[in-house]
DODOSE-181349 format. One record per residue: x negated, y, z negated of N, C-alpha, C in turn. Coordinates in steps of 0.1 Angstrom, whole numbers, plus 5000, padded with zeros to 4 digits. Layout:
N
XYZXYZXYZ/...
//
This chain:
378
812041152865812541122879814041142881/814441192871816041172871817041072865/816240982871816840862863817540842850/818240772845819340762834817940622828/817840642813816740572805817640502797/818940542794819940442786821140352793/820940202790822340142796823240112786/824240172786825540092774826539952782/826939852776827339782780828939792775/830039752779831339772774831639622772/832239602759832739492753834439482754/834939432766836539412765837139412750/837939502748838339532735840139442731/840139412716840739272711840339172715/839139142716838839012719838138982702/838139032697837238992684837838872676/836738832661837738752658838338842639/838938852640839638942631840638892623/840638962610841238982597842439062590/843439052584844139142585843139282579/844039432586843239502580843939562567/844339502555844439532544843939422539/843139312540842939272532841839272523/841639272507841139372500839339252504/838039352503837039332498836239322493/835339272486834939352477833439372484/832939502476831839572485831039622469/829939662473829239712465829839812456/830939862467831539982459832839942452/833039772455834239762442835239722456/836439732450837139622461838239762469/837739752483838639842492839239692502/840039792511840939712519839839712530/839939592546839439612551838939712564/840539772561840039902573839340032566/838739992553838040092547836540072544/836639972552834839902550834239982562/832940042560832540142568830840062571/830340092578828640032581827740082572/827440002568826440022558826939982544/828139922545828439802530827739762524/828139682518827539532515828939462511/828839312518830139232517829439092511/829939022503829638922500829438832508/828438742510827638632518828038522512/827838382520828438292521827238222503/826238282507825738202498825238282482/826138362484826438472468825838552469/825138612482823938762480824838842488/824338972487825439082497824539072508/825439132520824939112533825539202536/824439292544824739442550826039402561/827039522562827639542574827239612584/826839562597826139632608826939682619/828439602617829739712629830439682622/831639742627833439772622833439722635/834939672636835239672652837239672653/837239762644838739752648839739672659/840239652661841639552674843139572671/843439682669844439742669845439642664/846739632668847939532665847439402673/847339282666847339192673848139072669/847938932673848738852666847738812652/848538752643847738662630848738542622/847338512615848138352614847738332593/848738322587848138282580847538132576/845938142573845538042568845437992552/846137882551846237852538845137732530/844937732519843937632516844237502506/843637442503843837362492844537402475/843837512474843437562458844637712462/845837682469846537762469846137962473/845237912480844838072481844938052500/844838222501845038172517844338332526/844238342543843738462543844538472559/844838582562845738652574844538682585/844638622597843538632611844138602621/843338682628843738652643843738482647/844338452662844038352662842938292669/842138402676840738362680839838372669/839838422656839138402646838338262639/837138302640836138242638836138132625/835837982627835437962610834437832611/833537842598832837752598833437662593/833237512600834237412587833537282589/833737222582833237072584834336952578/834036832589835136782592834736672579/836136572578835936472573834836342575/834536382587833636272590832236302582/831836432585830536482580830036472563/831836502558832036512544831636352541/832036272547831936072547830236052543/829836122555828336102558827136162548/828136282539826736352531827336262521/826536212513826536112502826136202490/827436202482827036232468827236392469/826436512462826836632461826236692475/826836752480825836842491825536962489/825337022501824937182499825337272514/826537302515826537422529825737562529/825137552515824437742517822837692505/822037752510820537762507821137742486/822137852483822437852466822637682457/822637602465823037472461821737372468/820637492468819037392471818837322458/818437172465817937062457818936922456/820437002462821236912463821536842476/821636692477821936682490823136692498/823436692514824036702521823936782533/825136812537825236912549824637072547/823837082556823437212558824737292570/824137452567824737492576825137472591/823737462595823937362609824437292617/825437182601825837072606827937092603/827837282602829537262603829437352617/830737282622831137332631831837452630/831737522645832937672647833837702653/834837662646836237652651837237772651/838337852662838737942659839937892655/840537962648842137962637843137872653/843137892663844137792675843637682677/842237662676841437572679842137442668/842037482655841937442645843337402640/844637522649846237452644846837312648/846337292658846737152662845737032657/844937012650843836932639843836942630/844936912621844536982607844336842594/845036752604845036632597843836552600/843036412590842236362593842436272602/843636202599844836102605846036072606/846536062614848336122615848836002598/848535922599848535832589848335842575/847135872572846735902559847336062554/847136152563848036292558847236382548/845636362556844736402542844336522554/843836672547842836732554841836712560/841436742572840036692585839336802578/839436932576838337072577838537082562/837537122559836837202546835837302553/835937442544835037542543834337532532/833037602534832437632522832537742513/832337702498832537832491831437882484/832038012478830638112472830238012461/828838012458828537962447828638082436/827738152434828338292424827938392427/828938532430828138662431827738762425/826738812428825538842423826238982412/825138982402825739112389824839072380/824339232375823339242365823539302353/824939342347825439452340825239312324/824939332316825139282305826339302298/827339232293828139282284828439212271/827739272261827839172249828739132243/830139182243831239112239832539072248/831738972260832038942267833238802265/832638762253833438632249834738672241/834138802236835438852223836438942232/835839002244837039042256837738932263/837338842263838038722269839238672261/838538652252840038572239841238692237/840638812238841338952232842338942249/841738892256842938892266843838752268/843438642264844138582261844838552253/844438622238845338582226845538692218/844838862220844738962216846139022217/846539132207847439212208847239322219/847839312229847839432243847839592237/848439662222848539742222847239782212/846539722208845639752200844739632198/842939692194842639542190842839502180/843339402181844039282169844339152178/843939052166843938922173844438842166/845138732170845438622158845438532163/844738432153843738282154844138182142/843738082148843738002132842037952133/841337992148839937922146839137962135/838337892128837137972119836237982133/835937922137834737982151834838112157/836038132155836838292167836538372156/837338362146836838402136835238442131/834538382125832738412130832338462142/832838442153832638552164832538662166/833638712161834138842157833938912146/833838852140833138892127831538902124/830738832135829738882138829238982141/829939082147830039202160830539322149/831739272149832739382143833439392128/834139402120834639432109835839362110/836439242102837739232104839139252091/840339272098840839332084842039232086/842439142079843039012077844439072073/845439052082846939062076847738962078/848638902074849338842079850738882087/851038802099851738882110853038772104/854338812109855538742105855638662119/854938672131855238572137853838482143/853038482134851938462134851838272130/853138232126853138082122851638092109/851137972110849637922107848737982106/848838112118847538152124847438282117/846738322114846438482106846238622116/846338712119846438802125845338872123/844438922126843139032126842939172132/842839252126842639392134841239412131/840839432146839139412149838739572146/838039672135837739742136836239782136/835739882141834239932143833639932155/834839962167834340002178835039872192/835239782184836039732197837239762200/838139852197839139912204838740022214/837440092208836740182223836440142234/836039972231835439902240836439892253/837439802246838839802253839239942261/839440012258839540142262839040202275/837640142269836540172282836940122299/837339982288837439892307839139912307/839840002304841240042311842139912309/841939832294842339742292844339712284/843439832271844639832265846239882267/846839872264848639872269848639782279/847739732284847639722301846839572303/847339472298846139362294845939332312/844239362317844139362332842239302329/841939282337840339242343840139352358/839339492353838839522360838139482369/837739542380836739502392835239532387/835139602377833639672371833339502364/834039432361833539272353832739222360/832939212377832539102391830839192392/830639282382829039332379828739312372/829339212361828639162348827439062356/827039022351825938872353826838782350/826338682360826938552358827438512349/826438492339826238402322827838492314/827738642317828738772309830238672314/830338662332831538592331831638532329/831038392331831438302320831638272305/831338402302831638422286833038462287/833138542293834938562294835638472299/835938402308836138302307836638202297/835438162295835538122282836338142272/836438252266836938362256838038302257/838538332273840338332277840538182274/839638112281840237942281840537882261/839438002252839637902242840837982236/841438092237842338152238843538072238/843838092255844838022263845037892268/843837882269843637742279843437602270/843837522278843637342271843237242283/842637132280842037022286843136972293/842936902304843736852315842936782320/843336642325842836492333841636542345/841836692347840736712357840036802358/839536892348839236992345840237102334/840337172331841137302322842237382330/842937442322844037542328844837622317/845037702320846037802311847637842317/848237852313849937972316849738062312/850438152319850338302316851538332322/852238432319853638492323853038632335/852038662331851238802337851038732351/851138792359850538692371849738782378/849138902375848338992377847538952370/847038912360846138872352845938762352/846838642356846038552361845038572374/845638602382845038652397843938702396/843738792386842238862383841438742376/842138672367841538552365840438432370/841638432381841138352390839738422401/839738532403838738562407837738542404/837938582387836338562382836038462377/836838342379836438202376835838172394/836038222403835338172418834038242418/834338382417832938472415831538392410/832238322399830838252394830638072397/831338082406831137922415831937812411/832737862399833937732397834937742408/836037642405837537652412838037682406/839037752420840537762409841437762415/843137722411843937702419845237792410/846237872412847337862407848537822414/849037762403850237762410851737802400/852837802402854037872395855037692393/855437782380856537702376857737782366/859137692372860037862364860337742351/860337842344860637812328862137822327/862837692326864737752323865137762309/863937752300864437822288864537962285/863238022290863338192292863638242304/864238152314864838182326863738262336/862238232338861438302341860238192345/859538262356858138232362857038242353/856338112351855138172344853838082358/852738082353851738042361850737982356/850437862360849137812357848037832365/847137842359845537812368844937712362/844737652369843637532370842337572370/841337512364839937572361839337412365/838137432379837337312377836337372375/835137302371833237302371832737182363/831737152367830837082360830237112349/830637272348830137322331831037312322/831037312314832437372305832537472299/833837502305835137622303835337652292/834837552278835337642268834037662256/834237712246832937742235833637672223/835137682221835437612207835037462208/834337422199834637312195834937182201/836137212193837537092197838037122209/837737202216838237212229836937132239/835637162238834237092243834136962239/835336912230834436782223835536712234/837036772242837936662244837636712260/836636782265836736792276835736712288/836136672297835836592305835136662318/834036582325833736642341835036582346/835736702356836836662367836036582380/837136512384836236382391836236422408/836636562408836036622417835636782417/834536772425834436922421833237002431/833836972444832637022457832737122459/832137222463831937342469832737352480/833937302484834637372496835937362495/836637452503838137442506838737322513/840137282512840537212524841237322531/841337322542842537382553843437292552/844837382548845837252547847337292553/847137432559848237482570847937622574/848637652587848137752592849737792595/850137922594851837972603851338142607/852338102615852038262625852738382617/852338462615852938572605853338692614/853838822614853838912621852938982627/852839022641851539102643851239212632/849939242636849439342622848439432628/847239482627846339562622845139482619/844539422627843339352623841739422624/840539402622839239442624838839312623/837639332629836339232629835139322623/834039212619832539302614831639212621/830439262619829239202616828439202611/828039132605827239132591825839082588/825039132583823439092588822938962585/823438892574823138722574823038662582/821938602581821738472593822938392597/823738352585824338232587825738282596/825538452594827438492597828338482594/827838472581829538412566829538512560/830738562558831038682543832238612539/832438692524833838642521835038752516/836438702523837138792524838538792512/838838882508840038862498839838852487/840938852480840238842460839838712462/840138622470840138472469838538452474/837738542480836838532481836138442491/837538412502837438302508836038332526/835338212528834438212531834638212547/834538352556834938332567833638382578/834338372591832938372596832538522605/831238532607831038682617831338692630/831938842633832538842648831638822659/832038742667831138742677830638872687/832038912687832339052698830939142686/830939132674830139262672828539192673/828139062675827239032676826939102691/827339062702827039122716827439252716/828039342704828339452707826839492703/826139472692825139502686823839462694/824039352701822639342713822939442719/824239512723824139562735823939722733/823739732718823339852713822039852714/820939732710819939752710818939762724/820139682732819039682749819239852748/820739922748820740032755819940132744/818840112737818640192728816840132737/816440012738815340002743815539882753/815839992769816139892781815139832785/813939842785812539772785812339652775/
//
């Protein structure tokens, strides 16, 4: 009859709630920035599974704010941007461990349901519980761990080798007999002694773990690729591990290490969140070597280390919940933002190496009905 059989609807454009667009990803294909995320991703879900992207929605230059967190990590958004959070009161009310995402079934508390959605303006003028006390009102929730199936068998002996390993070759030096048997398990070791080795004996690991290194773009270059965050869970926590009995020592509230690398902590710290612990760094300058080094803080309920004497002195930290606090917000320069949408129910992905847990655009939700009416107007 003539008639037109399709209606499109027009969505007023920058209204979204949006992200910087460089901030990095990670996607099935490994970690891109965000104006490189295309439909048909997969972005990490609030509760550790990937969740398809079903729009982009670019918003040109707009304003943004950075949001900062507890655990020193933080993420750049607009200020109509979206977040799930739950307040102090709710946190009062779930008694004992809870659970904001289906991955933490069996435990009690707040479901998703019961946090509110608050945009980045909404949220700058409330940030406290009580002008008084001076504690955070909002917590977000975090990943519990994301998903990976790659096996890597010397996942423990790549951990230590980056914590206590020679960068230019494999070689390692220990005083543990455990580290020791480890390695010697696997590989061949050829015992020298190093002149600045103190106590500890020096080892050159031979019979294939310098290929290994090799493989993952390790050596000269002590780094944690993005190809690890596809190990399985159990793989990172073996690394992990590796590094903490390496580097790391017990602390009043969980574990932590220094590192002078601060790229390597940073990757660090990812893959201690990846698999549902905390982590926090923070910096301190050294006025003996006149220089910055960095701690990270390591919490979980598991333990962070395999040696020994390090499991025997370590303690559960006496806190250790699944969420962020929000603990400042400041306005940064306009930028380059996008929004998405993403096919999880709940409307959570997570954005940044920090992996932090933000929420889906609204604008691409009604952009996406309004795809579907004009695709079947009946």
């Amino acid at each position: 009859d003539g008639r037109r059989q399709r209606v499109l609807l027009n969505i007023a454009p920058r209204h979204g709630k949006a992200i910087d667009s460089d901030t990095p990803m990670l996607t099935h294909r490994g970690w891109i920035a965000a104006r490189d995320v295309v439909e048909g991703d997969s972005l990490i879900a609030a509760d550790g599974t990937w969740t398809k992207v079903l729009g982009i929605y670019p918003q040109g230059v707009t304003d943004a704010f950075r949001v900062s967190f507890d655990d020193n990590s933080s993420l750049v958004v607009s200020s109509d941007h979206k977040w799930a959070v739950l307040s102090a009161f709710q946190r009062r009310k779930a008694r004992g461990e809870w659970s904001p995402i289906p991955a933490y079934a069996g435990k009690t508390g707040p479901s998703v349901k019961q946090f509110a959605v608050k945009t980045t303006h909404e949220l700058m003028g409330d940030l406290l519980e009580t002008c008084a006390e001076k504690r955070a009102k909002w917590a977000i929730p975090t990943v519990p761990a994301t998903p990976g199936d790659v096996h890597e068998a010397d996942a423990y002996l790549i951990g230590y080798w980056l914590g206590d390993g020679h960068s230019q070759s494999a070689a390692i030096t220990t005083m543990d007999s455990e580290v020791v048997e480890a390695f010697g398990a696997r590989y061949e070791l050829r015992a020298h002694k190093h002149q600045s080795a103190g106590l500890a004996t020096t080892y050159q690991v031979a019979g294939g773990f310098q290929t290994v290194l090799g493989a993952l773009g390790m050596l000269r270059n002590k780094n944690i690729p993005a190809s690890v965050l596809r190990w399985s869970v159990e793989c990172r926590k073996e690394l992990i591990r590796g590094f903490m009995d390496a580097d790391g020592g017990n602390t009043n509230n969980g574990a932590e290490i220094t590192q002078k690398n601060e790229a390597l902590v940073d990757a660090l710290a990812t893959v201690v969140r990846s698999v549902g612990w905390r982590a926090r760094k923070t910096k301190k300058f050294n006025a003996e070597y006149s220089r910055d080094y960095y701690i990270l803080s390591v919490s979980s309920t598991e333990v962070p280390f395999a040696l020994s004497r390090k499991v025997a002195s370590w303690r559960v930290p006496r806190s250790n919940k699944p969420y962020r606090f929000i603990e400042s917000i400041e306005q940064v320069s306009d930028r380059e933002t996008v929004c998405f949408a993403v096919e999880h129910a709940d409307h959570l992905f997570a954005a940044g190496k920090a992996l932090v847990v933000t929420h889906n655009t609204e604008l691409g939700v009604k952009s996406l009905s309004s795809r579907i009416f004009a695709q079947n107007p009946r």
